[in-house]
C-alpha positions as CSV (number, residue, x, y, z in Angstrom):
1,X,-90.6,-30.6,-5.8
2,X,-90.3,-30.9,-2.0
3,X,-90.9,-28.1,0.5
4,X,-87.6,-26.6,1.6
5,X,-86.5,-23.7,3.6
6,X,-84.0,-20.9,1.9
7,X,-81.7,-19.5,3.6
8,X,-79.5,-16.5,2.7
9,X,-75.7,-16.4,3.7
10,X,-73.9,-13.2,3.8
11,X,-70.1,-14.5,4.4
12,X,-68.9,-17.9,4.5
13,X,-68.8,-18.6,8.1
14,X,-72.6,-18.1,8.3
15,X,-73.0,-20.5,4.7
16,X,-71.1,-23.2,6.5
17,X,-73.1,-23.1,9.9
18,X,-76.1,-22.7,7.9
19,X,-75.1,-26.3,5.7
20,X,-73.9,-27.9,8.5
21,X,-77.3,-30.3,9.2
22,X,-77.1,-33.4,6.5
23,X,-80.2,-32.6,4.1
24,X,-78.7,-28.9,3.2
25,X,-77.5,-28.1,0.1
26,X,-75.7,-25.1,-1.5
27,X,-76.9,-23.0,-4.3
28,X,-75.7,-20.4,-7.0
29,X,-76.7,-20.5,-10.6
30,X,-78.8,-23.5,-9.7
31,X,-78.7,-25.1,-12.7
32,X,-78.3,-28.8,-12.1
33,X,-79.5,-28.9,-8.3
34,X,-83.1,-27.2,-9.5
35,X,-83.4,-29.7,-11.8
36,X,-82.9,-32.4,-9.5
37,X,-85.5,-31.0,-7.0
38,X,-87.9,-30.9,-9.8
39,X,-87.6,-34.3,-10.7
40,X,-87.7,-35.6,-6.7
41,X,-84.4,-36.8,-7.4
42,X,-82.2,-34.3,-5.0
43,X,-84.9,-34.0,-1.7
44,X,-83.2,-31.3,0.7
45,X,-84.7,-29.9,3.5
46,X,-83.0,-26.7,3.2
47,X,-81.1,-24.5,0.5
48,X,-78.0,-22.2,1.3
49,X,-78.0,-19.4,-1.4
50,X,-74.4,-18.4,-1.2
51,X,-74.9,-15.8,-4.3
52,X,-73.7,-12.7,-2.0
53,X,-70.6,-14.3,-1.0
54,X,-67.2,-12.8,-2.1
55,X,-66.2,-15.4,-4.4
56,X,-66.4,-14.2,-7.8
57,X,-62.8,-12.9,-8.8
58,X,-59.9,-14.6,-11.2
59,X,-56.6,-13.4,-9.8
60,X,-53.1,-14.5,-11.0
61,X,-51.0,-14.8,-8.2
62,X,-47.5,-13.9,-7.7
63,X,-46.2,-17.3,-9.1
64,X,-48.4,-17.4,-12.1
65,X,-51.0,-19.6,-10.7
66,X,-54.4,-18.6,-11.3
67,X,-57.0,-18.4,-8.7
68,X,-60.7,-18.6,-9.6
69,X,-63.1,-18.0,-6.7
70,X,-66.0,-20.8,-7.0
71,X,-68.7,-18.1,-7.5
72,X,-67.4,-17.3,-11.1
73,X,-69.4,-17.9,-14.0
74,X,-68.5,-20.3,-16.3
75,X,-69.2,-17.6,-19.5
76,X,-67.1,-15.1,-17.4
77,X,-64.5,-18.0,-17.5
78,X,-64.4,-19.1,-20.7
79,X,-63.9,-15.2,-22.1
80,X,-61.1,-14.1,-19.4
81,X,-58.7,-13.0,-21.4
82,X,-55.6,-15.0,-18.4
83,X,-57.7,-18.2,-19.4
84,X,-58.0,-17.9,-23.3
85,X,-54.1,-17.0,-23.1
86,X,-52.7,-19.2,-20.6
87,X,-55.5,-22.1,-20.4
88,X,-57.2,-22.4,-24.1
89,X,-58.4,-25.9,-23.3
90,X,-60.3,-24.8,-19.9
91,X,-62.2,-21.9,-22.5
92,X,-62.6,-24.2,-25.5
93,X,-64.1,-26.8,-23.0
94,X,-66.6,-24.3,-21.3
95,X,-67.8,-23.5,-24.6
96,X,-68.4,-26.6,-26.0
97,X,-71.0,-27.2,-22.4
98,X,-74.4,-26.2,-22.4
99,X,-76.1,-23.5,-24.2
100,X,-74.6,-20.0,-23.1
101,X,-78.1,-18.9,-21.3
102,X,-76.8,-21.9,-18.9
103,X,-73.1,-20.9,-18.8
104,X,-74.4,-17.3,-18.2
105,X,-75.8,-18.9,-14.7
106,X,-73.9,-21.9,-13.3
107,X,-70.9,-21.6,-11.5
108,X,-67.2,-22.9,-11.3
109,X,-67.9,-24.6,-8.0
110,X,-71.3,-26.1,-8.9
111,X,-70.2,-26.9,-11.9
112,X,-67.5,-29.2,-9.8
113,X,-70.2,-31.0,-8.2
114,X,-72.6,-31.7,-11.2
115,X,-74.2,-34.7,-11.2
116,X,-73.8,-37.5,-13.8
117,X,-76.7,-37.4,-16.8
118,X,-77.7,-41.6,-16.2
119,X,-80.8,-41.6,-17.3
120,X,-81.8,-44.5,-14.5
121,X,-80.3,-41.7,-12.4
122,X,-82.8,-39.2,-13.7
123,X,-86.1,-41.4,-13.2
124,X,-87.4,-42.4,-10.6
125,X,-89.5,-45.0,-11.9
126,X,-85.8,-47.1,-11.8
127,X,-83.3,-48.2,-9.7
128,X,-80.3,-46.7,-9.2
129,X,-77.2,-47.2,-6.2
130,X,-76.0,-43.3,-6.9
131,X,-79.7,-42.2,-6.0
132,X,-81.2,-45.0,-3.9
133,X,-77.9,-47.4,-2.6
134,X,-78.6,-51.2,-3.1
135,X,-81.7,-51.0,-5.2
136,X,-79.5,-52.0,-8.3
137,X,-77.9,-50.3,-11.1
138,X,-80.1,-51.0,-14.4
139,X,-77.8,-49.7,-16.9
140,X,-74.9,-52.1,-16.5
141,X,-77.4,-54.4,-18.8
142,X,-79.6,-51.9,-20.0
143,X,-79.3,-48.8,-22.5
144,X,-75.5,-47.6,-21.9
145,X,-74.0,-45.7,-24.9
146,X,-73.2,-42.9,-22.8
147,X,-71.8,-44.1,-20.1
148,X,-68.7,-45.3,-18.7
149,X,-66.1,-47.6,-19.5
150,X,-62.6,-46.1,-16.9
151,X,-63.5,-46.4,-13.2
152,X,-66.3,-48.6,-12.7
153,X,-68.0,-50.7,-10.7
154,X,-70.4,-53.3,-10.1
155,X,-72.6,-50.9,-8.5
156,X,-72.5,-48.0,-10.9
157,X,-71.3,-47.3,-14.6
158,X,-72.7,-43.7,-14.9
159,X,-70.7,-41.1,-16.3
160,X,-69.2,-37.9,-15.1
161,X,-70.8,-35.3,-16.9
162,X,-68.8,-31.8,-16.7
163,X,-66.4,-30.6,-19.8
164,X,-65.0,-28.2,-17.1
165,X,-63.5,-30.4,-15.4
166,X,-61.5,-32.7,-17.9
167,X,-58.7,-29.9,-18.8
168,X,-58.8,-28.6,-15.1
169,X,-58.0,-32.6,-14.5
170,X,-55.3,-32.6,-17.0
171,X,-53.9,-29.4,-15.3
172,X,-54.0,-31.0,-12.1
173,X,-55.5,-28.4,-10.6
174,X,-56.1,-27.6,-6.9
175,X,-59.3,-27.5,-5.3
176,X,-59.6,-24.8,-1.8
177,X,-62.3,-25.9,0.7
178,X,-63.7,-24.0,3.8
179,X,-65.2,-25.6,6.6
180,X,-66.1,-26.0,10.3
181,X,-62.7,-26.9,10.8
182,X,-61.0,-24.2,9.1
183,X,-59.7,-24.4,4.8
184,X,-58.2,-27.2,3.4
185,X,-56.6,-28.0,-0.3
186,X,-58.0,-31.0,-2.4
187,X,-55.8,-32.0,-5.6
188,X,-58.1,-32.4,-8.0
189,X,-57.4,-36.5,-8.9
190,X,-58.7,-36.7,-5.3
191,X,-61.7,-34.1,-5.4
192,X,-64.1,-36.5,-7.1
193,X,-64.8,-40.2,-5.9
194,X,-64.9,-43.3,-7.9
195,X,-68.2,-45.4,-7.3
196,X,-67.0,-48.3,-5.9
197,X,-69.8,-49.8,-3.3
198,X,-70.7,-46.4,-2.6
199,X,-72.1,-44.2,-5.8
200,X,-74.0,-42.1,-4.1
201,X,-71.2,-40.6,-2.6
202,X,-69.7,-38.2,-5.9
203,X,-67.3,-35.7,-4.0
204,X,-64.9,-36.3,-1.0
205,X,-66.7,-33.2,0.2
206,X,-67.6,-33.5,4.1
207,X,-71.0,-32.0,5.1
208,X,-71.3,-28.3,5.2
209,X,-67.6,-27.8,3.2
210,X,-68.0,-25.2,0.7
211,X,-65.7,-25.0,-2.3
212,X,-64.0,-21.5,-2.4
213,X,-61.8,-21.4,-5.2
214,X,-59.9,-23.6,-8.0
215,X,-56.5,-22.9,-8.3
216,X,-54.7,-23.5,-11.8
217,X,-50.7,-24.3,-12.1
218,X,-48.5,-22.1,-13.9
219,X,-47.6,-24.3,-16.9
220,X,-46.2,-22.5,-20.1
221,X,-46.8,-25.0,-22.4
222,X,-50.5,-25.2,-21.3
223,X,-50.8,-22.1,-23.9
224,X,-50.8,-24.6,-26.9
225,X,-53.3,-26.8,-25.8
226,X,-56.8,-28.2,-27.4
227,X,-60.2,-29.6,-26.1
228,X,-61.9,-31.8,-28.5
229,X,-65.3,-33.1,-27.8
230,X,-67.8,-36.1,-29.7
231,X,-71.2,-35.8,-29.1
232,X,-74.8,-36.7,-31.1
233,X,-74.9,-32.8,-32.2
234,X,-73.4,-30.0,-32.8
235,X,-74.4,-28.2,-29.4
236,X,-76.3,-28.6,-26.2
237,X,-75.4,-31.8,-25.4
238,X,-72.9,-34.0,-23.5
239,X,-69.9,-35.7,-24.4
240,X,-69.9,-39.3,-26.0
241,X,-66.1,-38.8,-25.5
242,X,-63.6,-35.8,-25.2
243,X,-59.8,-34.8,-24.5
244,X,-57.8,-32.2,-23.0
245,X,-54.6,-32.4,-24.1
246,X,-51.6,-30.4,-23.9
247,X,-48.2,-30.9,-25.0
248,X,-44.5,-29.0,-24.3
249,X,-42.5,-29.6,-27.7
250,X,-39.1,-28.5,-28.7
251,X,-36.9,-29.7,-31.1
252,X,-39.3,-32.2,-32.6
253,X,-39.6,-34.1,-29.0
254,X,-42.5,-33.9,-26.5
255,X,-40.8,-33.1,-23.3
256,X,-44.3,-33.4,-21.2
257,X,-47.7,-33.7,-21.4
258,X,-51.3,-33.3,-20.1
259,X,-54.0,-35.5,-21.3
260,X,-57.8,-36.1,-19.8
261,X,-60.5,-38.0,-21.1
262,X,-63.6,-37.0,-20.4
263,X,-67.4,-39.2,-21.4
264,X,-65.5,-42.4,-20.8
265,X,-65.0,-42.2,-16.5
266,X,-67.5,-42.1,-13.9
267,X,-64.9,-39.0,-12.7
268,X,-62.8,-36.7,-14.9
269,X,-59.9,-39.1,-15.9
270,X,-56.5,-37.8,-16.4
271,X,-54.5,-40.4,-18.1
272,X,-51.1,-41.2,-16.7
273,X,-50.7,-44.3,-19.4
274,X,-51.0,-42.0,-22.3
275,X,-49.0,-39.1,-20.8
276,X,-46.0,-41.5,-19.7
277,X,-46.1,-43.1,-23.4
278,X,-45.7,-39.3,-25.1
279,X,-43.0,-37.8,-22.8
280,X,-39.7,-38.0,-24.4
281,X,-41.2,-39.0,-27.8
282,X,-39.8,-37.5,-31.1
């Protein structure tokens, strides 16, 4: 790991001057970016803790949306009672990540920006455009099983890791910024970049923007809905494949419906195809 200088933020204003300079990174639970550092694959000068920041309650609000500040931890999540009622695939598909020491720590809003599992991505000793752009990506003829086959490129293949994010995909959700230039909205199909001829580039995040909240639609058939994941094991480990889905039935005809795949896209993929085939199907 790299030297790097800590800094504390109290409020957000002072967490968004302090990230402002390009080799600054934000921290909470840690759990993906401390990895990185470890393995000299993340390099920042400088980490903002943002742990005493206000961002840590779920609120419905007065149209039934839910609002999850970014600070909220994803085992905190996954057991609020709003979610298990009104979202069962966002609980079922924080459940099925990680091991629950991990969800106990990492955040909603990290979890938004975790960084695919490539292995190439991981070691050094390889090339790889999302770590080191035009050194090559070694997977598109290399070892591949996990990785993706919706979004690609000829520059990068690699998968995007996060169960969180498939239902919250399917939900369309709403992603709330805060910057230098005051708070913006980000619907979540545009949160998360494909690779194109620029991989290392994962979020349409400017420097120094720090995610606030997510904010879920009110959607009453979203109460029926299911997360199913594949994977090697039973626990611990990441998706070979999975789906959000969610479907409004009455009368023996889906009326509308939410799918997202998620182990198959290098971002979560909501699927527009499948949904358009199912609505108004008996």
């Amino acid at each position: 790991m790299e030297p790097f200088k800590l800094v504390r933020a109290q409020n957000n204003a002072s967490a968004i001057a302090a990230a402002s300079p390009k080799e600054t990174k934000f921290i909470a639970g840690g759990t993906n970016i401390i990895d990185l550092m470890k393995l000299y694959v993340e390099t920042p000068k400088q980490l903002v803790d943002i742990n005493s920041l206000n961002l840590n309650q779920i609120e419905t609000q007065k149209d039934g949306s839910v609002k999850i500040g970014a600070l909220v931890k994803n085992s905190d999540l996954a057991y609020h009672p709003v979610i298990k009622q009104k979202y069962p695939f966002l609980s079922e598909a924080l459940l099925a990540g990680a091991s629950a020491q991990l969800r106990n720590m990492a955040s909603v809003g990290g979890n938004l920006l975790q960084r695919t599992r490539c292995y190439y991505f991981y070691d050094t000793a390889f090339p790889c455009n999302k770590r080191e752009p035009g050194s090559g990506c070694p997977a598109i003829t290399g070892y591949n099983r996990m990785h993706a086959v919706l979004g690609t490129s000829e520059q990068c293949i690699a998968t995007s890791p996060s169960d969180m994010c498939v239902p919250m995909a399917a939900l369309g959700a709403m992603i709330q910024v805060e910057g230098a230039k005051g708070t913006r909205m980000i619907p979540f199909a545009d949160f998360h970049r494909l690779p194109g001829d620029t991989p290392q580039i994962d979020t349409n995040l400017k420097q120094g923007e720090l995610i606030t909240a997510v904010i879920l639609p009110n959607l009453p058939f979203v109460a029926k809905s299911h997360y199913l994941k594949v994977r090697d094991r039973a626990s611990y480990e990441f998706a070979l494949t999975s789906a959000a889905v969610a479907l409004d039935i009455s009368n023996g005809k889906i009326n509308n419906s939410r799918i997202a795949l998620g182990g198959v896209g290098t971002k979560p993929w909501r699927s527009a195809a499948a949904e358009k085939v199912l609505n108004g199907a008996a």
